[in-house]
N, C-alpha and C positions, 0 to 999 in steps of 0.2 A: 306297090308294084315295083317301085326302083328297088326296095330291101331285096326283094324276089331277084328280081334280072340281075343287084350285085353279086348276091350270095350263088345262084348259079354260075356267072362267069368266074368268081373266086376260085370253086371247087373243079372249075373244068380247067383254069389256069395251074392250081393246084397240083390236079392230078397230072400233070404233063408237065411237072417239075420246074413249072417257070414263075413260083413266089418263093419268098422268103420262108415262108410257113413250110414245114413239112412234118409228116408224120409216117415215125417208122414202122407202125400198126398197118397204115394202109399201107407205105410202100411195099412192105413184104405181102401182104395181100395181093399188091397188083393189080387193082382192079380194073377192068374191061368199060365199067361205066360208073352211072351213080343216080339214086332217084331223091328230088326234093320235095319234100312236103311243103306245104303250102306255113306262111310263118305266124307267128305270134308274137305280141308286144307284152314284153316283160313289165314288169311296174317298176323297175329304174332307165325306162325308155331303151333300153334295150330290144335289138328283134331276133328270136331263134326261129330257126327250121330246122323239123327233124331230116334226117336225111340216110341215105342208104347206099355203100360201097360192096357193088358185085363182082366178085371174079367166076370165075367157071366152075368150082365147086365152093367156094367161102363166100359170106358177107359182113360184112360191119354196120352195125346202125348205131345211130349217134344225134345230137345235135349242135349243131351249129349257133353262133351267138355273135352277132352285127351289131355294130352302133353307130349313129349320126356325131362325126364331128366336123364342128363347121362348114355344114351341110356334103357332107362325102361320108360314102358307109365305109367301114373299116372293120375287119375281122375283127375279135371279142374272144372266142374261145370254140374250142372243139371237145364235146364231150363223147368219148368212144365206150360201147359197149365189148365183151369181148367177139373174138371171132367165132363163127358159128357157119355150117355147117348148111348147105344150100338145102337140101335134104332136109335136115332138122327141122328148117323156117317152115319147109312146103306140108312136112307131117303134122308141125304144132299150130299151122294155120288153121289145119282143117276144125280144130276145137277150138280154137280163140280167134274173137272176132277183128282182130287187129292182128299181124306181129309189131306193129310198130306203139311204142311205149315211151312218154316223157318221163324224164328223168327227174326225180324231185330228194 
């Protein structure tokens, strides 16, 4: 639950350009919001959430990669897929049971 509650306040801090982390993928996106998946524990104690950056017609899905040091979580890594097409996601949903896909 704390990996969950960091990794959303990271990504809303994030997006509202008040970390050191940025990314020029989402910024020119611009996104409007962003939805987290629920995370997983890697097998080098690592925790990802997949996650999803909306703007009014794009989105970006990706995920996200946290780790415990000294008991405080700390971003790890942002994995981005490319940009796509709001459109696109709502037509290829209707045939595939997910749009959402981890990355391997």
């Amino acid at each position: 639950m704390e990996a969950y509650l960091f990794a959303r306040e990271f990504l809303t801090e994030m997006m509202a350009g008040n970390t050191e982390i940025s990314n020029e993928e989402i910024n020119e996106l611009g996104p409007r919001s962003f939805r987290l998946g629920g995370g997983r524990t890697e097998a080098d104690g690592d925790v990802s959430f997949l996650v999803r950056f909306l703007s009014n017609n794009e989105s970006i899905t990706g995920e996200l990669y946290i780790r415990l040091e000294e008991e405080n979580w700390v971003f790890d890594g942002l994995i981005l897929e490319e940009k796509r097409a709001i459109s696109e996601i709502r037509e290829s949903a209707r045939y595939e049971f997910s749009p959402y896909e981890r990355f391997f």
